[in-house]
C-alpha positions in Angstrom: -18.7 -7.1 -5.5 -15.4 -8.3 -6.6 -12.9 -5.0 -6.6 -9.5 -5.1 -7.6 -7.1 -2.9 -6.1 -3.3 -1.4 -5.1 -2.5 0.2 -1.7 0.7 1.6 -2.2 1.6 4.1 -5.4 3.7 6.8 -5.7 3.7 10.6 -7.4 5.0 13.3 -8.6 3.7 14.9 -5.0 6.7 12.6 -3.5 9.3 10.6 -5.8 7.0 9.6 -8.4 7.6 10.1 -11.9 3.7 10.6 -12.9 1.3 13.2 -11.3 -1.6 11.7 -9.0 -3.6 12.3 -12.5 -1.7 10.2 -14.6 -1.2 7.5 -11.8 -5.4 7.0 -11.5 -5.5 7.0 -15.8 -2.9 4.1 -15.8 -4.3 2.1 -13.2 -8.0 2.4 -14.2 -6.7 1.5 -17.7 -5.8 -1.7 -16.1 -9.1 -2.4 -14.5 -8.3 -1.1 -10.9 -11.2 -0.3 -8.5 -9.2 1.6 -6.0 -5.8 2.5 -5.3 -3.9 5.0 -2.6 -1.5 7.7 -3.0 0.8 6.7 -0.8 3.8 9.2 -0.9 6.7 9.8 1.0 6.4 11.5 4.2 9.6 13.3 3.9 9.3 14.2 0.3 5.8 15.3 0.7 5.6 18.6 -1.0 2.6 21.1 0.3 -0.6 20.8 -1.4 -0.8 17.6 -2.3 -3.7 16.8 -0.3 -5.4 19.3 -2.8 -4.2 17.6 -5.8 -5.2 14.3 -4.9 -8.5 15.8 -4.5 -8.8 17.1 -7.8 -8.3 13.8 -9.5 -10.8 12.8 -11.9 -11.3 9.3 -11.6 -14.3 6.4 -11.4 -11.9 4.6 -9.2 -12.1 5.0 -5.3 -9.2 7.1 -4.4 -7.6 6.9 -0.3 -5.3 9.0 1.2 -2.7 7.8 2.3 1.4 8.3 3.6 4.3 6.4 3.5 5.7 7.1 6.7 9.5 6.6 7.3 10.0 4.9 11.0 13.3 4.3 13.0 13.4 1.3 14.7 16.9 -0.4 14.5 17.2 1.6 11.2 14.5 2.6 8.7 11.4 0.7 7.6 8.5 2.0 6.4 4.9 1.9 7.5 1.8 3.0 5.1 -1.1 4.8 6.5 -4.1 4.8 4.7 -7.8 6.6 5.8 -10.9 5.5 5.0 -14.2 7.6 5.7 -14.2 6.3 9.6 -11.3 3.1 9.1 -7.6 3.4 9.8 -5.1 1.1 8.1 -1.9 0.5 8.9 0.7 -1.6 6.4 4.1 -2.7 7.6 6.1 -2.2 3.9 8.0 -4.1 1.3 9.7 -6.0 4.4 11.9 -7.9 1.6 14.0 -5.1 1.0 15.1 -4.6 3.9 17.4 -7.8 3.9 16.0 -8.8 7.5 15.7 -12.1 9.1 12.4 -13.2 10.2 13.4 -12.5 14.0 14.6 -9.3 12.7 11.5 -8.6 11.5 9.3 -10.1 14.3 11.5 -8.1 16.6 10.4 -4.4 14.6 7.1 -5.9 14.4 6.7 -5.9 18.3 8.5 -2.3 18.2 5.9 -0.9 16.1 3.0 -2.1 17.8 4.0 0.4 20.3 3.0 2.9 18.0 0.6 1.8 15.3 -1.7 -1.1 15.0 -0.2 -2.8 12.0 -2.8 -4.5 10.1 -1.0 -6.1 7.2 2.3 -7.2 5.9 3.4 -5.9 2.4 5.3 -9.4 1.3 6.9 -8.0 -1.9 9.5 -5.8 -3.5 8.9 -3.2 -6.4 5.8 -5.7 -7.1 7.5 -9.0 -7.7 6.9 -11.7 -5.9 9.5 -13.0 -3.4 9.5 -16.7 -3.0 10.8 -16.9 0.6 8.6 -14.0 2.3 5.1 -15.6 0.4 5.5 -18.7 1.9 6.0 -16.9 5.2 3.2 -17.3 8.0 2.7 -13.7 9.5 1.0 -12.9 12.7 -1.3 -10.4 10.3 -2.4 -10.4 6.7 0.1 -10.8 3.9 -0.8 -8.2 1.2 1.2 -7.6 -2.0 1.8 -4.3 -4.0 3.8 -2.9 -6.8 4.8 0.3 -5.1 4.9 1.9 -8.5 7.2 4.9 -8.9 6.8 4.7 -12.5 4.5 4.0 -15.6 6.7 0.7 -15.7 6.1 -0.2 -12.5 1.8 -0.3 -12.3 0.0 -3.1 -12.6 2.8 -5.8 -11.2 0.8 -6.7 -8.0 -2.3 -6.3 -6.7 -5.3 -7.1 -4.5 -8.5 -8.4 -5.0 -11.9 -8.7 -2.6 -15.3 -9.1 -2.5 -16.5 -5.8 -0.5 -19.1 -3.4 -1.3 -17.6 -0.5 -2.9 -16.3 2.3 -0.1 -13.5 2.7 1.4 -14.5 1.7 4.9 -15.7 -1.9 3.4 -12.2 -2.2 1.6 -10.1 -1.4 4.7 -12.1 -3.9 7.1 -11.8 -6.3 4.3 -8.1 -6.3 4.0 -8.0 -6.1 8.0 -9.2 -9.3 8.4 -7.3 -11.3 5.7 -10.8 -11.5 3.5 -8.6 -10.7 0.1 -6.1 -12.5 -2.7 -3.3 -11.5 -3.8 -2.3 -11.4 -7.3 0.6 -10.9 -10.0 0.8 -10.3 -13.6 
């Protein structure tokens, strides 16, 4: 089944400027499948586990963090559970004005703490010339890392998975997945 999706969205339970609600209406407007909360470790406010259980959706909705790691400075690292799979994204890495050893070099760092399973290739969503014709040592995946309405529907994954989350996430481990733009 062909499923079109975003890993990396942001609420109102973080820096968002849309609750977890509003973010799963605009994104199934646009013909989404599945997408992940992926809020700000250290704006997480409490409860929000509980809200993003409440959502109302026919899309599949994953959990997920954006967690904020210090290696030579700041990058960020998106975790995202499925029922029994365990994803790990290495995020937006152009905006982190980085060469490629630079980023090779954090790349080797975190493996000492996560399995990275992906690359997240763009920034805010738009496609960055230099970093998608880039060869990575795992999956390129893109994403709009929408803060705002303005900012859903930019980039986006698709795959042919059946429809849970575990499928998705082994999917996307192994590269099986395109990536898109509007």
């Amino acid at each position: 089944m062909l499923l079109k999706g975003c890993l990396h969205t942001h609420t109102t339970c973080s820096d968002g400027t849309l609750t977890p609600q509003q973010v799963a209406v605009r994104y199934e407007e646009k013909g989404y499948d599945f997408i992940a909360f992926t809020d700000h470790d250290y704006l997480l406010k409490p409860g929000c586990d509980e809200i993003y259980n409440d959502v109302k959706s026919h899309m599949i909705i994953f959990a997920g963090i954006e967690m904020t790691v210090f290696l030579k400075g700041y990058i960020h690292v998106n975790r995202i559970f499925g029922d029994n799979q365990l994803l790990h994204i290495f995020n937006h890495l152009p905006e982190y004005d980085l060469d490629i050893e630079q980023i090779m070099d954090r790349l080797y760092d975190l493996h000492k703490m996560f399995t990275i399973d992906a690359m997240e290739i763009t920034a805010k969503g738009f496609k960055v010339k230099h970093f998608d014709e880039m060869t990575f040592p795992h999956p390129s995946i893109v994403s709009d890392d929408a803060h705002t309405a303005i900012g859903i529907g930019r980039a986006w994954i698709e795959l042919d998975a059946k429809r849970d989350k575990d499928s998705i996430l082994r999917a996307i481990k192994h590269g099986d997945f395109w990536n898109c733009y509007c």
